[in-house]
Each structure stands twice: as C-alpha cells, then as structure tokens.
C-alpha positions as CSV (number, residue, x, y, z in Angstrom):
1,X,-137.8,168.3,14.7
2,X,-135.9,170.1,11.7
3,X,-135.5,168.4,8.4
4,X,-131.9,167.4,9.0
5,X,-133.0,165.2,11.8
6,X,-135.8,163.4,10.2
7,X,-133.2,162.8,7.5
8,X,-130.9,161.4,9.8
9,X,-133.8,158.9,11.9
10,X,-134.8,158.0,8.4
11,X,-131.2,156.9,7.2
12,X,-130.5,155.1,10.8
13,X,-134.0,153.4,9.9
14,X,-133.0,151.8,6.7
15,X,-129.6,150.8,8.0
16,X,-131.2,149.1,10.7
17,X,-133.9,147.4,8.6
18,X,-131.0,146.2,6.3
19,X,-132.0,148.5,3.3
20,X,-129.1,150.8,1.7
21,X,-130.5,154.0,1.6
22,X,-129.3,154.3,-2.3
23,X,-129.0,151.7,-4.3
24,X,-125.6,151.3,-6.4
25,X,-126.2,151.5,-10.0
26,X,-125.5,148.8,-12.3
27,X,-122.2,149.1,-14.3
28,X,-121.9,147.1,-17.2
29,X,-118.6,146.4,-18.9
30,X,-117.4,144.8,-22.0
31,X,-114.2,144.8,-24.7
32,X,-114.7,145.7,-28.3
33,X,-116.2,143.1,-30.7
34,X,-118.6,143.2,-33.9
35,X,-121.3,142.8,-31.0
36,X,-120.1,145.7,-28.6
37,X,-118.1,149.1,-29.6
38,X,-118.3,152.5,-29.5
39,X,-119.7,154.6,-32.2
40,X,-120.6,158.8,-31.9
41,X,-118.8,158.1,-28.5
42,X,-122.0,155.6,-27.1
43,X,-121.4,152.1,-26.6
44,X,-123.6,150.4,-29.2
45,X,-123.7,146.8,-30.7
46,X,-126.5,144.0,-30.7
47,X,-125.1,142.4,-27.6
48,X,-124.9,146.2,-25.9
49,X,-128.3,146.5,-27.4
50,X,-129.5,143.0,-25.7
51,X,-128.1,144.2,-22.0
52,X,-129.9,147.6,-22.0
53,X,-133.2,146.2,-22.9
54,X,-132.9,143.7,-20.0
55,X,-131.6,146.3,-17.4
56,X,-134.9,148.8,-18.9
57,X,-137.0,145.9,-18.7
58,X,-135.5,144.5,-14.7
59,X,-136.1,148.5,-14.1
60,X,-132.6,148.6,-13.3
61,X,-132.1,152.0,-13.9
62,X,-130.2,154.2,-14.3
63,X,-126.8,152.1,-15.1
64,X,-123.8,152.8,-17.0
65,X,-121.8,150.9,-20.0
66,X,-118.4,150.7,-20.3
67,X,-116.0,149.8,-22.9
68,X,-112.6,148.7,-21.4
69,X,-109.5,146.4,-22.2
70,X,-110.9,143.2,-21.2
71,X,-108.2,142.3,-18.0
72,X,-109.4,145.6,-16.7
73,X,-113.4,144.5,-17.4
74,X,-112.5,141.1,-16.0
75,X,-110.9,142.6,-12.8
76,X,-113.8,145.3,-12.5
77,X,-116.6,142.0,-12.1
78,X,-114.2,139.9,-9.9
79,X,-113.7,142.8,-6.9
80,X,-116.3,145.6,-7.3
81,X,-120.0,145.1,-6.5
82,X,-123.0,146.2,-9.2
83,X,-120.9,145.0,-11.9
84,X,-122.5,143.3,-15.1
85,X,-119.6,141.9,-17.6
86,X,-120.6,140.7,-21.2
87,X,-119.6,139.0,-23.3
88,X,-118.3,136.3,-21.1
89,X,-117.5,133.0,-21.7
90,X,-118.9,130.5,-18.7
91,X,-116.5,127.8,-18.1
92,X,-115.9,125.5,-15.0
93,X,-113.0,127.7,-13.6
94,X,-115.5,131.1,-13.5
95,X,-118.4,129.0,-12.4
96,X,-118.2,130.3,-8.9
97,X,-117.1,133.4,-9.7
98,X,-119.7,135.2,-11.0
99,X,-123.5,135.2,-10.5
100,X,-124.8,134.0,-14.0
101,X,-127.4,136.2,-15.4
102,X,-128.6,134.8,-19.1
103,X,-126.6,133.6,-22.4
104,X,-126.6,136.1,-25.1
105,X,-125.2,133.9,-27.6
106,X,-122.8,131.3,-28.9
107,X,-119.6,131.4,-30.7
108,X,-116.8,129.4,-32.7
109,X,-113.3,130.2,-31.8
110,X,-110.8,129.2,-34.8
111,X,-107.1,129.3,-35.4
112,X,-106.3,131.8,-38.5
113,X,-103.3,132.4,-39.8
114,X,-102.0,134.6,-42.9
115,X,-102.7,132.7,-46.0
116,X,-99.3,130.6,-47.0
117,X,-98.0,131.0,-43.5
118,X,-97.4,128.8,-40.4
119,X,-97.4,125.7,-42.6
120,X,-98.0,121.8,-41.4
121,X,-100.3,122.8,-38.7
122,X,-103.3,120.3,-38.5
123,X,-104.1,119.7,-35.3
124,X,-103.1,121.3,-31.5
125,X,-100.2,119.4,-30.9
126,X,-99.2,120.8,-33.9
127,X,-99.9,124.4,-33.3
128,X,-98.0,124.4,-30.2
129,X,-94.8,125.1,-31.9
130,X,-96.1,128.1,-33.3
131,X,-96.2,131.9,-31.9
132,X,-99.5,132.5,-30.7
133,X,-101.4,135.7,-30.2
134,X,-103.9,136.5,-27.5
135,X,-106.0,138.4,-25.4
136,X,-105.3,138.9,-21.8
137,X,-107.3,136.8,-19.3
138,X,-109.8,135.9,-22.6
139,X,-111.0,132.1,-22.5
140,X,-109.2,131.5,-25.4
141,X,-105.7,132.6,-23.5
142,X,-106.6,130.6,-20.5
143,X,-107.7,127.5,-22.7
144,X,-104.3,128.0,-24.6
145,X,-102.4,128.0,-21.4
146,X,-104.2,125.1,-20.1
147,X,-103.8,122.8,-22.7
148,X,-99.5,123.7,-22.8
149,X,-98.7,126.2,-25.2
150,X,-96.2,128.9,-24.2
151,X,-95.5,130.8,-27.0
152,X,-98.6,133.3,-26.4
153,X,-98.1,136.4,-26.8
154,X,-100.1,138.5,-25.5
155,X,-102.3,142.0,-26.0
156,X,-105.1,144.3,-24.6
157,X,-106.6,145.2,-27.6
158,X,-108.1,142.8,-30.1
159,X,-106.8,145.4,-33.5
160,X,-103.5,145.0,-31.6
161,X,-103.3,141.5,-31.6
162,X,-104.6,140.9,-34.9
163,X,-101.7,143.4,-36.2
164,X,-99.2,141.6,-34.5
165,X,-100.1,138.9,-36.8
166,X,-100.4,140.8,-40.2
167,X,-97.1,142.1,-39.3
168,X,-95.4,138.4,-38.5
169,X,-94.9,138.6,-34.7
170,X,-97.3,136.3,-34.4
171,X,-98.1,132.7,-36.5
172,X,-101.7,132.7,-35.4
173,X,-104.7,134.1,-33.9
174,X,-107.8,132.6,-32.0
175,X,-110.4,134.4,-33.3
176,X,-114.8,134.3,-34.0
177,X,-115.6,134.7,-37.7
178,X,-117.1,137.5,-36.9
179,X,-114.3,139.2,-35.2
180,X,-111.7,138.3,-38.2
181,X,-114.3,140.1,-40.6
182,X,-114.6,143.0,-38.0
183,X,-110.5,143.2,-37.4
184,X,-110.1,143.2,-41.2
185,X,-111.9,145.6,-42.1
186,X,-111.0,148.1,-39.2
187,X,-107.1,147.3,-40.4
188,X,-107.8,147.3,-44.2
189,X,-106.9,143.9,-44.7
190,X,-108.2,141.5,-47.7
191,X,-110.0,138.5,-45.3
192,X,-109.1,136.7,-48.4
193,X,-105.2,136.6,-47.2
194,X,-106.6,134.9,-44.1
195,X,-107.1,130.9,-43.7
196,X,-108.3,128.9,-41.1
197,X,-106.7,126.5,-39.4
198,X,-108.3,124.7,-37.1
199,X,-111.3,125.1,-34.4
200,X,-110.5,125.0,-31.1
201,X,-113.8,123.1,-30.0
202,X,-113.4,122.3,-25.9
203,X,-113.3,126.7,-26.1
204,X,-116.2,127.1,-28.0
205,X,-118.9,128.4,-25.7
206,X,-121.7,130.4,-25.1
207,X,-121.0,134.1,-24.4
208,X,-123.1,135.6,-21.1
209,X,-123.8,138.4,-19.2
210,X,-123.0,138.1,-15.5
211,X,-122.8,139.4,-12.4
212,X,-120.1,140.4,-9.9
213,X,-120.7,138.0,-6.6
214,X,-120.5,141.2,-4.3
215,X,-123.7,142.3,-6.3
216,X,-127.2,141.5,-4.5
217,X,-128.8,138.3,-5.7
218,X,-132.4,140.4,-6.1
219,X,-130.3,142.8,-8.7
220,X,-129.4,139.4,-10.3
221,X,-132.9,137.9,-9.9
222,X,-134.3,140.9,-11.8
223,X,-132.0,140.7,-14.3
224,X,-132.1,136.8,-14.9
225,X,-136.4,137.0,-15.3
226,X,-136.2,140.4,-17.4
227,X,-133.6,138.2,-19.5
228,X,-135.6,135.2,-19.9
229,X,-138.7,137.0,-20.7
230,X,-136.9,138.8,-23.6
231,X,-136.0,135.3,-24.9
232,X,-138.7,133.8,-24.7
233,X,-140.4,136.5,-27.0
234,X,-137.3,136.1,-29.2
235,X,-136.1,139.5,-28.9
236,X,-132.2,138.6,-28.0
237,X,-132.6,136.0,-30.9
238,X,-134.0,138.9,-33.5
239,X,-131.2,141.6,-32.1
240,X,-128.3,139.4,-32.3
241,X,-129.4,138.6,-35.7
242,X,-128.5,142.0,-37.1
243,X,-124.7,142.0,-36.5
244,X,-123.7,143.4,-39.3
C-alpha cells in the first residue's frame, strides 16, 4: 500500500477513535498592564511570565501569546476554542463561561481623579454624577453599569482612557495602583497630580487565567495541576513579586 494510503487509514483511525489527528495549540491572550506588555516586540510581564511557565510545565507546547484590546481578547475566549485569557477577573456573570484554570493574583480597583478635580465625591452614589472613563467589556465597566452609572465613557486602550482624563473628558478613572503608576509614567504625568477617591470594593477580585469552554477539559486539567504545582512551590508568588 503507498504511503498516502497508510496516511489516510491512520487519519480515518484517529477520527474514529475520537483523537484529532493534531492537536490545536494554545493561544493565550491578554491587554496591556504593568503585568503583561510588549517589549523588543515579545509579550513579557510577570503575569505573561507566570502563564508560559505553566503551559512549559502542562507540556502544552508550542502555544502562542497575544496582546490585544481587551473586547477583542474577551470575544477571542468566549467563541474560539484553545483559547487561554489572562488577566481576568472571575465574577458570578463569567462563572459559566469560562473553564477556570488557576488565580494569578489579586487586585484593588480605585476611583482616581486629577488632584483638585471632580470635588464632593465620597461615596458611589456620589460618583454617579460624574463622567466616567472605562475599558470596554472590563469588570470594572460591567460593575459600573450594573450598579447605574451612565456616564461611562468608554475606550480600548488603557493609555487612551487615562488621557481622556488628563485632558478633562473624563472626571475619573477605575484604575489598580499599579496601573496608575504604569499609565503615568507611559504619559509623562506627575502621579502626584492624581488622588484617590474611593475603592470600588464589590469589584475588587482576583485576576485568572482561563479557558475558552470549546477548549478540551484534559488541556484545562493540565493546565490547572501544572498551575497548582507552581504555587505550591511559590513560584507565581516570587514572579509576581517583581512587577516593577
């Protein structure tokens, strides 16, 4: 029988015994943030850092990481299978959404405004008088929305957002510590000309990597014991510790 054929026979075999005859690599998508961006055109950060030594250590390889507007990230892990999304907050309304695969970290979200701005705000029925800026389909949009406000204003890009506030289209900003530190200094802003307002507390949350639900629960189940064994030995602890 010729080569072509016992190609053939061995592809029908694998169909049959339910096996893809070539597995889908992972792709793993994120936005930028102090803990994911792209430097010497590579997607680098402790978080990015984090995911790769889980995917080397499930022997998920080879995979692929992408830096995108988050919507586009968002939509990517809700429709297309082999998708890995970080960071991602987990929250009741994405519970069944995803395939959760281990929590990378946890975060404060807080109100900031320019210092001397936005005055008398103390409290979120307060703030909902004021222009707000956000990210499309982030937590803190969706928690925003749900709790009433409807002066959001909304943006792909997290530098675009925060320069909608530097520049007064916006009152205020939901934003990490880290990410006002990382926004002002990408802008050349004094973080001393920023305040905090308030903490937004019911969206603070831990941030995860997960797993679109089209994606086959042993790629998850790899992913999930690789993860768990890397935290137990305190290497996502140690990594995340040196975001600069």
């Amino acid at each position: 029988m010729k080569l072509k054929h016992w190609a053939l026979w061995i592809g029908l075999a694998w169909l049959v015994a339910g096996v893809p005859a070539r597995a889908q690599a992972v792709r793993a998508v994120t936005e930028t943030t102090p803990y994911t961006f792209v430097a010497d055109g590579k997607v680098v950060g402790t978080a990015t850092e984090v995911v790769e030594l889980t995917l080397q250590r499930a022997r998920l390889t080879p995979y692929t990481v992408h830096l995108y507007p988050w919507a586009r990230a968002y939509d990517m892990a809700l429709q297309e299978p082999n998708v890995l999304i970080f960071l991602i907050a987990r929250t009741a309304a994405r519970e069944e959404q995803f395939h959760w695969a281990g929590e990378i970290m946890k975060i404060q979200y807080h109100l900031f405004r320019l210092r001397g701005r936005a005055q008398g705000v103390s409290d979120l029925a307060s703030a909902r008088s004021r222009t707000i800026g956000v990210m499309r389909d982030d937590v803190r949009h969706q928690y925003l929305r749900a709790k009433g406000f409807e002066k959001l204003v909304v943006s792909a890009h997290p530098i675009d957002n925060f320069r909608k506030l530097l520049s007064g289209q916006v009152d205020m900003v939901p934003l990490t510590a880290d990410d006002a530190t990382m926004l002002c200094r990408e802008t050349g802003f004094d973080c001393a000309g920023l305040e905090r307002v308030l903490t937004l507390d019911e969206a603070s949350t831990g941030l995860y990597m997960a797993y679109s639900r089209q994606t086959p629960m042993d790629v998850v189940e790899r992913t999930r014991q690789a993860f768990d064994r890397l935290r137990a030995e305190g290497v996502v602890r140690r990594t995340m510790a040196r975001t600069p």
